[in-house]
C-alpha positions as CSV (number, residue, x, y, z in Angstrom):
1,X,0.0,0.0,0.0
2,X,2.9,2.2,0.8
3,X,4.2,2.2,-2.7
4,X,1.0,3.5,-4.3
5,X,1.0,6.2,-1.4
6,X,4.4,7.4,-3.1
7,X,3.4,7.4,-6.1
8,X,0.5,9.2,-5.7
9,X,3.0,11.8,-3.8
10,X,5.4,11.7,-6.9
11,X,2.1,12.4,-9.2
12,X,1.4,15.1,-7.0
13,X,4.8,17.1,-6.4
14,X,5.4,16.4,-10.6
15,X,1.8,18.2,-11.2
16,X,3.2,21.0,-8.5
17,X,6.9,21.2,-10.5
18,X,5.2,21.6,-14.0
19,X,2.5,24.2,-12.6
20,X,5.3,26.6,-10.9
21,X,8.7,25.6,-12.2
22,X,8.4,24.1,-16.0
23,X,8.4,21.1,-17.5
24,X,12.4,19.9,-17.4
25,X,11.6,19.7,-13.7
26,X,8.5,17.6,-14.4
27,X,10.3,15.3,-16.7
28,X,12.9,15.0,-13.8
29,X,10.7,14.0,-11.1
30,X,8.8,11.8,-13.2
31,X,12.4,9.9,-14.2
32,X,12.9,9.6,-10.5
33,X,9.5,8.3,-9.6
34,X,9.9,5.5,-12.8
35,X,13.1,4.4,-11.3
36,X,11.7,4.7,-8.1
37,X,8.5,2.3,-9.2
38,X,10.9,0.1,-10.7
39,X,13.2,-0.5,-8.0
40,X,9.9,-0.9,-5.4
41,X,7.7,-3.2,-7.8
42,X,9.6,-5.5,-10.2
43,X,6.4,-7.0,-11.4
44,X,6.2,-3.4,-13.1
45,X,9.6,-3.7,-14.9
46,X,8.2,-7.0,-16.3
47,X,5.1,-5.4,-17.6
48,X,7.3,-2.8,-18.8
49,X,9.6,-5.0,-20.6
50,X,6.8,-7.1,-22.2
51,X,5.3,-4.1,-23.8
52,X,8.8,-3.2,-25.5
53,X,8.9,-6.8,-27.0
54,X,5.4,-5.8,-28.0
55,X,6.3,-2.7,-29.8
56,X,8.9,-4.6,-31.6
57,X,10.9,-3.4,-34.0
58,X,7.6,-0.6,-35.2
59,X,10.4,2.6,-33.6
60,X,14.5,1.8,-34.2
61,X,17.1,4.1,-33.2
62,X,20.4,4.5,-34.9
63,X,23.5,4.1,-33.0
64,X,27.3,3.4,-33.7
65,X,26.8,1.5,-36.7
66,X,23.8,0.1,-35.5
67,X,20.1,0.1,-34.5
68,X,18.3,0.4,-30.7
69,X,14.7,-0.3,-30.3
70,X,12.0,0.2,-27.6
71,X,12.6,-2.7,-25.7
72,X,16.7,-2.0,-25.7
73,X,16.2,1.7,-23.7
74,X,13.4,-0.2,-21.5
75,X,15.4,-3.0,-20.9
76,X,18.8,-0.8,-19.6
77,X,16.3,0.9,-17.3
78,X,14.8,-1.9,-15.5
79,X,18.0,-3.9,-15.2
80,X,19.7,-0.5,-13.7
81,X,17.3,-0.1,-11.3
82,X,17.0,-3.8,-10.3
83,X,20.8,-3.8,-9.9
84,X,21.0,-0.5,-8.2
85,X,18.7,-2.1,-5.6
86,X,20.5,-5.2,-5.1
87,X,23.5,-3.3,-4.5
88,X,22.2,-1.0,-2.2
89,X,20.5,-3.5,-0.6
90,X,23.5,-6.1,-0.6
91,X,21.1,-9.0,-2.1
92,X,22.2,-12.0,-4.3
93,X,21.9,-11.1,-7.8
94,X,21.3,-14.9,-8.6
95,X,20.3,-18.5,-7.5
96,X,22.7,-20.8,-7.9
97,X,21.5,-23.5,-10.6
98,X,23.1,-25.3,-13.0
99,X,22.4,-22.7,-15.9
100,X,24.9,-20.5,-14.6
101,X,27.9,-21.7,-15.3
102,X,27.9,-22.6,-18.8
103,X,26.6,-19.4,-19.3
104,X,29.1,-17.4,-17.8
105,X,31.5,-19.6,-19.7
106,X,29.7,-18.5,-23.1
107,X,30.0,-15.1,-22.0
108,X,33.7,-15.2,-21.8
109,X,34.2,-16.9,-24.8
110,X,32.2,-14.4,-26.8
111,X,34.3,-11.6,-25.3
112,X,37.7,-13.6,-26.1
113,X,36.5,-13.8,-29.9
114,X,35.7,-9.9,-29.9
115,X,39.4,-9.7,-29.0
116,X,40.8,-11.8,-30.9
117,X,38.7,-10.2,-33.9
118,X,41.2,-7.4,-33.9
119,X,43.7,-9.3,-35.0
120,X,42.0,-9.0,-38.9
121,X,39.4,-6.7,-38.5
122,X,39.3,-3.1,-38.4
123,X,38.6,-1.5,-34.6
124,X,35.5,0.4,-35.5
125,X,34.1,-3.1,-37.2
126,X,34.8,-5.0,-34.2
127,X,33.7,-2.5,-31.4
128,X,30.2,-2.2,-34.0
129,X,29.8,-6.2,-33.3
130,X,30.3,-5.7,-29.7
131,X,27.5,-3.5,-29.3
132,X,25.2,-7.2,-29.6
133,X,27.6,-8.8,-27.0
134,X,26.6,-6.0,-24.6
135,X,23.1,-6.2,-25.7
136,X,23.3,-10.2,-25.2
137,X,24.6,-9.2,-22.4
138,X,22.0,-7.3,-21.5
139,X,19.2,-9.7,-22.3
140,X,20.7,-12.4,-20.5
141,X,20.2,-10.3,-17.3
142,X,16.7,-10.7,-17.5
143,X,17.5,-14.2,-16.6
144,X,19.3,-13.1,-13.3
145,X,16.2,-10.3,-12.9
146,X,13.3,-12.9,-13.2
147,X,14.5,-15.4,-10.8
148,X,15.9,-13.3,-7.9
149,X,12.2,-10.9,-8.1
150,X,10.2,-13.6,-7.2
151,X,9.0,-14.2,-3.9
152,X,6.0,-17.2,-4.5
153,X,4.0,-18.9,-6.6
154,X,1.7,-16.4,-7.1
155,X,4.0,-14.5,-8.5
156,X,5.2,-16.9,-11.0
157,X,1.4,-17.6,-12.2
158,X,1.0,-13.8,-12.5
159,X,4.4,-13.6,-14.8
160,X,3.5,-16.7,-16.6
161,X,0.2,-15.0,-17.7
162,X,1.8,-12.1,-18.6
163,X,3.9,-13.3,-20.8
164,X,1.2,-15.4,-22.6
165,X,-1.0,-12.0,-22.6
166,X,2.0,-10.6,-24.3
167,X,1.7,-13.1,-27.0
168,X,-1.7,-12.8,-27.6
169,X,-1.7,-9.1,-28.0
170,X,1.6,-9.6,-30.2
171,X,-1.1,-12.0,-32.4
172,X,-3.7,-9.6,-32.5
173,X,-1.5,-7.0,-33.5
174,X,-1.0,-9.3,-36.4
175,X,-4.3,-10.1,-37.1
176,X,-4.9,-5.9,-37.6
177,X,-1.2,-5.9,-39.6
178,X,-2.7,-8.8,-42.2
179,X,-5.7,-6.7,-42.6
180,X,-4.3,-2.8,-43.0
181,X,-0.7,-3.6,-44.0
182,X,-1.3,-7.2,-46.1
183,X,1.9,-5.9,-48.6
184,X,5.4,-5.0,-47.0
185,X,7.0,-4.5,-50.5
186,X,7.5,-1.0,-49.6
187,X,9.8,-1.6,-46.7
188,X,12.7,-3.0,-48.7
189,X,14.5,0.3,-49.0
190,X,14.4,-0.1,-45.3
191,X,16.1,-3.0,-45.3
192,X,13.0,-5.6,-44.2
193,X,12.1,-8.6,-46.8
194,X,9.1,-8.0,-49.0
195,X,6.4,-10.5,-47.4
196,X,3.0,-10.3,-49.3
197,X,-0.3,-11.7,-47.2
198,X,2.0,-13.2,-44.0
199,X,1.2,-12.1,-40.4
200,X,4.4,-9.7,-39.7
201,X,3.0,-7.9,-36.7
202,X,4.8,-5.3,-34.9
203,X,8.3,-7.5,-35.7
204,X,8.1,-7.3,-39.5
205,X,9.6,-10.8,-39.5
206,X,6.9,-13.3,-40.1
207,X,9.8,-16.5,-39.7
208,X,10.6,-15.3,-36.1
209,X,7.4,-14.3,-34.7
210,X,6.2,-17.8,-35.9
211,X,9.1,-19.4,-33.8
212,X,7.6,-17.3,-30.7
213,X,4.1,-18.5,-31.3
214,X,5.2,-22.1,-31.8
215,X,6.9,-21.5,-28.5
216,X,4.0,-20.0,-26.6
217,X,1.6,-22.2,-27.6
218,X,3.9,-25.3,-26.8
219,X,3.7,-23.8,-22.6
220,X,-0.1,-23.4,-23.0
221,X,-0.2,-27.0,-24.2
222,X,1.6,-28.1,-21.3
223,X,-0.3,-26.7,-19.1
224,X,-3.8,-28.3,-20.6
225,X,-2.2,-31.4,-20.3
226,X,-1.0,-31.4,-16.8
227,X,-3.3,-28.8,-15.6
228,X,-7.0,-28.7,-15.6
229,X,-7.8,-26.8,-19.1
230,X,-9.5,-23.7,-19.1
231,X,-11.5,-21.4,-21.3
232,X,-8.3,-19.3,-21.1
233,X,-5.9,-21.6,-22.3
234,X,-8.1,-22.7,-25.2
235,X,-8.8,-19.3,-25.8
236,X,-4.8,-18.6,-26.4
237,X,-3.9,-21.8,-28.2
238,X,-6.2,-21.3,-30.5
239,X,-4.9,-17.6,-31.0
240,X,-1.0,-18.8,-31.3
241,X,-2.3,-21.6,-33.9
242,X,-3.8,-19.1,-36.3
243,X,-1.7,-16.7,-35.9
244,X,1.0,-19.3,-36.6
245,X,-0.6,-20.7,-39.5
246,X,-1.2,-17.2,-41.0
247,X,2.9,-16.4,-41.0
248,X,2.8,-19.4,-43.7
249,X,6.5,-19.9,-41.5
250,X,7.3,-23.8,-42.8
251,X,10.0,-23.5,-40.1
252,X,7.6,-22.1,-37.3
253,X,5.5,-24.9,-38.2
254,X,8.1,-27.9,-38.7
255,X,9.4,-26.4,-35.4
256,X,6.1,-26.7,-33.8
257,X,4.8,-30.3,-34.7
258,X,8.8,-31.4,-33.4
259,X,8.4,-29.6,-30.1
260,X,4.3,-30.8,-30.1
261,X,5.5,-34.7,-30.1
262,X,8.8,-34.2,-27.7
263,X,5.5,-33.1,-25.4
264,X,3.7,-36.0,-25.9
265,X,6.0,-38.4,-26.1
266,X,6.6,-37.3,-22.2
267,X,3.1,-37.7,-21.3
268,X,2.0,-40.2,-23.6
269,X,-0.7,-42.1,-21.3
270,X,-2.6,-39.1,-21.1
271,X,-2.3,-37.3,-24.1
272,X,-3.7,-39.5,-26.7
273,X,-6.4,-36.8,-27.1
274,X,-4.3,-34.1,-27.7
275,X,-2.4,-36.2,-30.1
276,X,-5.9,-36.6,-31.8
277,X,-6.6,-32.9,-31.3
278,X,-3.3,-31.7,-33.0
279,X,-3.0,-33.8,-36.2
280,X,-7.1,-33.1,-36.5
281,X,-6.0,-29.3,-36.5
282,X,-3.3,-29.7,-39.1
283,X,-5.0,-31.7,-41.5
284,X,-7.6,-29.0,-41.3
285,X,-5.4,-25.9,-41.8
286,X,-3.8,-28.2,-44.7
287,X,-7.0,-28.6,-46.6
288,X,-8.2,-25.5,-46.1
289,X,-5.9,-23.3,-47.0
290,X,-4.1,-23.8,-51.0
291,X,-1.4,-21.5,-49.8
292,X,-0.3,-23.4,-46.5
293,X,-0.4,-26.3,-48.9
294,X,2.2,-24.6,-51.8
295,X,4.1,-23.7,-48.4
296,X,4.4,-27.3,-46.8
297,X,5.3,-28.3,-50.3
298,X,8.3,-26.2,-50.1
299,X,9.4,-28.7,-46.8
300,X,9.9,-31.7,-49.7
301,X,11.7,-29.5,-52.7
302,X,14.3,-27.0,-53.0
303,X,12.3,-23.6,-53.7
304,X,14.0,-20.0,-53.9
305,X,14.0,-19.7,-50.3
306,X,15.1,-23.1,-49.3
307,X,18.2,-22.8,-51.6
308,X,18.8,-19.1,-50.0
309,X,19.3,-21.1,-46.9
310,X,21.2,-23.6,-48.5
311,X,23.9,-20.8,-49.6
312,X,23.8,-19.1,-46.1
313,X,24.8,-22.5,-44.4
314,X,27.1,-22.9,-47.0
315,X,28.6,-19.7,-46.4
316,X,29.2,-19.9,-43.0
317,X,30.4,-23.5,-43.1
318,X,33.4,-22.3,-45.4
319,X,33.9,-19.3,-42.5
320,X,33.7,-21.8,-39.9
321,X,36.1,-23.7,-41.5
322,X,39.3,-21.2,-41.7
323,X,38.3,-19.9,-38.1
324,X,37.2,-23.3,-36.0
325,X,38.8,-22.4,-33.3
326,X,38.3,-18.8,-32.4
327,X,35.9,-17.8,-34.5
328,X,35.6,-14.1,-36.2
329,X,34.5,-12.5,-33.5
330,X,30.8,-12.0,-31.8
331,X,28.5,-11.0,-34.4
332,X,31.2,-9.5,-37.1
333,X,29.6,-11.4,-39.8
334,X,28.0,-9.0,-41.5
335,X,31.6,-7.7,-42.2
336,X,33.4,-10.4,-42.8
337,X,30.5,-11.9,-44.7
338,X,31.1,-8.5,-47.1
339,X,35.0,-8.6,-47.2
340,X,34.8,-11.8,-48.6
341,X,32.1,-11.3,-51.0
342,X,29.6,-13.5,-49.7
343,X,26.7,-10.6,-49.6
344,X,26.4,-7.4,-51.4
345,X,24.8,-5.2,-48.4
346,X,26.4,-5.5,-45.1
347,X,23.5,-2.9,-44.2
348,X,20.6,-5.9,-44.7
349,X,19.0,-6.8,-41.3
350,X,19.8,-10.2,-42.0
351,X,23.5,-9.8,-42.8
352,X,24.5,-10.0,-39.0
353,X,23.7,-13.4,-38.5
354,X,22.9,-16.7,-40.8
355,X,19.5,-18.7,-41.2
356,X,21.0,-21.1,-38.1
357,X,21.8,-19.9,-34.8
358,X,23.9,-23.1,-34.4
359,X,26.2,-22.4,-37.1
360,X,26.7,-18.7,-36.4
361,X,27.3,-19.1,-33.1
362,X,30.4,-21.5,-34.5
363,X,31.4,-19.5,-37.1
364,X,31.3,-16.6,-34.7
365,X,33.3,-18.0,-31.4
366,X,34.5,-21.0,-32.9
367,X,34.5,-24.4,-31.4
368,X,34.5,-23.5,-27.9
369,X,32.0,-21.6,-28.1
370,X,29.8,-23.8,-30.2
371,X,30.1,-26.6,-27.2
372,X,29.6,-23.7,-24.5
373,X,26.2,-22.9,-26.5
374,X,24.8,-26.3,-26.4
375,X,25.7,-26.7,-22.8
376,X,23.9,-24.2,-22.3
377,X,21.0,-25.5,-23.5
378,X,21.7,-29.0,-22.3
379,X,21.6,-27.2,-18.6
380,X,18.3,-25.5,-19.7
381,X,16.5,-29.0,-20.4
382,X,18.3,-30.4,-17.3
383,X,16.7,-27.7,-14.8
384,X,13.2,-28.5,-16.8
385,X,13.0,-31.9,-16.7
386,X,13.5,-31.6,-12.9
387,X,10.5,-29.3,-12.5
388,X,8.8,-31.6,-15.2
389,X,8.9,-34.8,-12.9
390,X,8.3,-32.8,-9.6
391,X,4.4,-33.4,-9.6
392,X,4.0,-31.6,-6.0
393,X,2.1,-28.6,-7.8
394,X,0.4,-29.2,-11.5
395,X,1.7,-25.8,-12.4
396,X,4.9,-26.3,-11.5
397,X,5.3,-29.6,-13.2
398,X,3.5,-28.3,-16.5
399,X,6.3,-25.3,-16.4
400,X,8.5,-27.6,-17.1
401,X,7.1,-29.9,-19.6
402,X,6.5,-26.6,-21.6
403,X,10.0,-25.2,-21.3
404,X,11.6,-29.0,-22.4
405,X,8.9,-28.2,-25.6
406,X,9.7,-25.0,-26.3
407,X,13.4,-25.2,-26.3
408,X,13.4,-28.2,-28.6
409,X,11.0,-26.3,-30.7
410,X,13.2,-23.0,-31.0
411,X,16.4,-25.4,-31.5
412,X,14.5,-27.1,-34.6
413,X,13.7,-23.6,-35.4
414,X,17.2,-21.8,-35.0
415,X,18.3,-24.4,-37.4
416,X,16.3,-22.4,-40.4
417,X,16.3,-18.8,-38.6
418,X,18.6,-17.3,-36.3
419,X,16.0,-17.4,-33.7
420,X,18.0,-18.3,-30.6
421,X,20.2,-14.9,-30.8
422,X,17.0,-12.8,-31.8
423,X,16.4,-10.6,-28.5
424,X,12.8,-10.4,-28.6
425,X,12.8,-14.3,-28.6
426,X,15.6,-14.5,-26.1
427,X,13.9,-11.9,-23.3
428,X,10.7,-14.5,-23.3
429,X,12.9,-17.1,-22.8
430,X,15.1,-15.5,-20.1
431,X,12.4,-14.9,-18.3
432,X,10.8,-18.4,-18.6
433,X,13.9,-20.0,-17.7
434,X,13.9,-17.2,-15.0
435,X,10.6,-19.0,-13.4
436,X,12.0,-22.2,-14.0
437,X,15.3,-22.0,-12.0
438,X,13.1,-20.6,-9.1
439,X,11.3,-23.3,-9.1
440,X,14.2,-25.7,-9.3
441,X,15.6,-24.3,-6.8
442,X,13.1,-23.9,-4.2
443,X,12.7,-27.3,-4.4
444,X,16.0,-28.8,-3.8
């Protein structure tokens, strides 16, 4: 109760400032009773964060070489302000769990290969590609924010729904985007792909969003299976699905019916219906639409897009090969990729990475870096499958089974798209995986 009391005090002397002393002294107070709100109430700087992955990529800011967006300014304030409390405060600033280490150990590896990237590439190219590390960097510290901000279960369910709300709203976003904004042939010069009658939302990147959806509605599964299933969680499924389906994303897709069976595999004596459910729903979507059909024919041949991948794996894999040990340095493909005459436009959003998160992260860091990754991920599914087989609390146990379908969904996925170094991707998972670990933990 106290907190609202000082806000409605910081409202009140703001209202003053503006009336007698203009409004730079408004815009100061009001900066101080943010970082104020954020500091008291971290179930604010989740909401906060949430609605900067919502905004996507609709405001970007240039900077050094690169681009900022909504969620990047959002994010630095909520992560100083949790940090400045935990200082201040002289509180952990994480659980120990078996996620940590290998990704501290990725960390330092990332930073070694920015280093020894200056070794053959200009300074200013490799402090431009650092700018990500520090925004990986950045991200990752959701991870550390979600886990040590939670103080019960409640809290979890109330994070858990908002990032399912999130989704949803990301979804209907789309649904206005197909209606208003069906052609995005006039954001090339911008440097976005020219999608025609696919479900772009606020991201403008139909293959990505897909990924996120696939994800999403992988948890929400989970949690009809092991859970009771509600009007809400039908509700969202069924939101994710078609807004899924409407990306015409065959990787989204692939991605989701390989993460859909890893689920029921796990639960097989009780999920014969949703088996039945699922395939019922594809062969629906299948038949009904002559465009998801041209799309899933794609899956079988090699169209223009497939083949595009084909010369992007390609690509990297000849990179990979001359730098296996070190790499070229965090995200300094894009120039290396153009010294070498592999792309035309370093300036293309896609030239930073490759259409697999797998391989970049190789050709990137190199070998080390490549095992440190899939660690990583190892000690993800690990901390899961603990939670999964922990039946003390439905929820709990559902958490769990949804994380181990959504990670093997988004690696299927990061095989086609470079979806597992996408922030907007990454923050949902960091602060999945920020539930998870708290759960983990709490019950060792």
């Amino acid at each position: 109760m106290h907190n609202y009391l000082g806000l409605a005090i910081l409202i009140f002397l703001a209202s003053a400032a503006v009336a007698v002393l203009g409004p730079w002294i408004f815009l100061a107070i009001l900066a101080a009773g943010v970082f104020w709100f954020l500091v008291e109430i971290p179930l604010v700087g989740i909401i906060v964060l949430l609605l900067g992955i919502i905004a996507g990529q609709i405001v970007r800011i240039p900077i050094g070489g690169g681009t900022i967006v909504v969620s990047d300014l959002i994010l630095f304030a909520v992560i100083f302000a949790w940090t400045f409390k935990k200082i201040v405060k002289r509180e952990a600033l994480f659980i120990p769990n078996p996620i940590n280490l290998p990704l501290i150990i990725l960390d330092v590896i990332m930073a070694l290969s920015l280093v020894w990237a200056l070794v053959f590439l200009p300074r200013g190219e490799v402090i431009s590609g650092s700018l990500y590390f520090f925004r990986f960097l950045a991200y990752q510290m959701i991870f550390f924010f979600i886990q040590t901000s939670i103080k019960d279960i409640k809290q979890i369910k109330q994070i858990f729904s908002l990032v399912i709300g999130a989704g949803v709203v990301l979804s209907i976003l789309g649904f206005v985007q197909l209606i208003i904004f069906p052609d995005f042939s006039s954001m090339v010069p911008e440097g976005w792909d020219p999608h025609i009658g696919r479900l772009l939302s606020t991201w403008f990147d139909p293959n990505l969003l897909g990924g996120l959806f696939a994800f999403l509605a992988l948890l929400v599964i989970a949690q009809m299976l092991v859970e009771k299933a509600r009007l809400w969680h039908i509700a969202s499924f069924s939101i994710f699905i078609t807004a899924l389906l409407l990306t015409f994303s065959r990787s989204s897709l692939v991605a989701f019916v390989f993460g859909f069976f890893v689920i029921i595999i796990l639960t097989i004596k009780r999920s014969w219906w949703m088996l039945g459910l699922g395939i019922g729903i594809l062969i629906i979507a299948f038949l009904s639409s002559p465009r998801i059909q041209e799309r899933m024919e794609g899956i079988l041949t090699i169209d223009v897009t497939a083949q595009k991948r084909v010369e992007s794996w390609s690509n990297i894999l000849s990179l990979s090969g001359g730098n296996l040990f070190f790499g070229t340095g965090f995200n300094t493909l894009r120039f290396v990729q153009f010294e070498e005459g592999l792309i035309t436009n370093s300036e293309e959003h896609s030239a930073g990475g490759s259409d697999s998160s797998l391989l970049t992260i190789l050709a990137t860091t190199g070998i080390f870096g490549l095992l440190a990754f899939i660690w990583l991920m190892a000690s993800a599914v690990f901390v899961s499958l603990k939670i999964f087989k922990n039946k003390d609390i439905d929820f709990n146990s559902a958490l769990g089974l949804g994380i181990i379908g959504g990670l093997a969904s988004l690696f299927i996925h990061s095989q086609f798209v470079n979806s597992l170094l996408y922030p907007h991707i990454l923050a949902i998972v960091w602060m999945i995986l920020g539930i998870g670990v708290w759960i983990y933990k709490i019950k060792q």
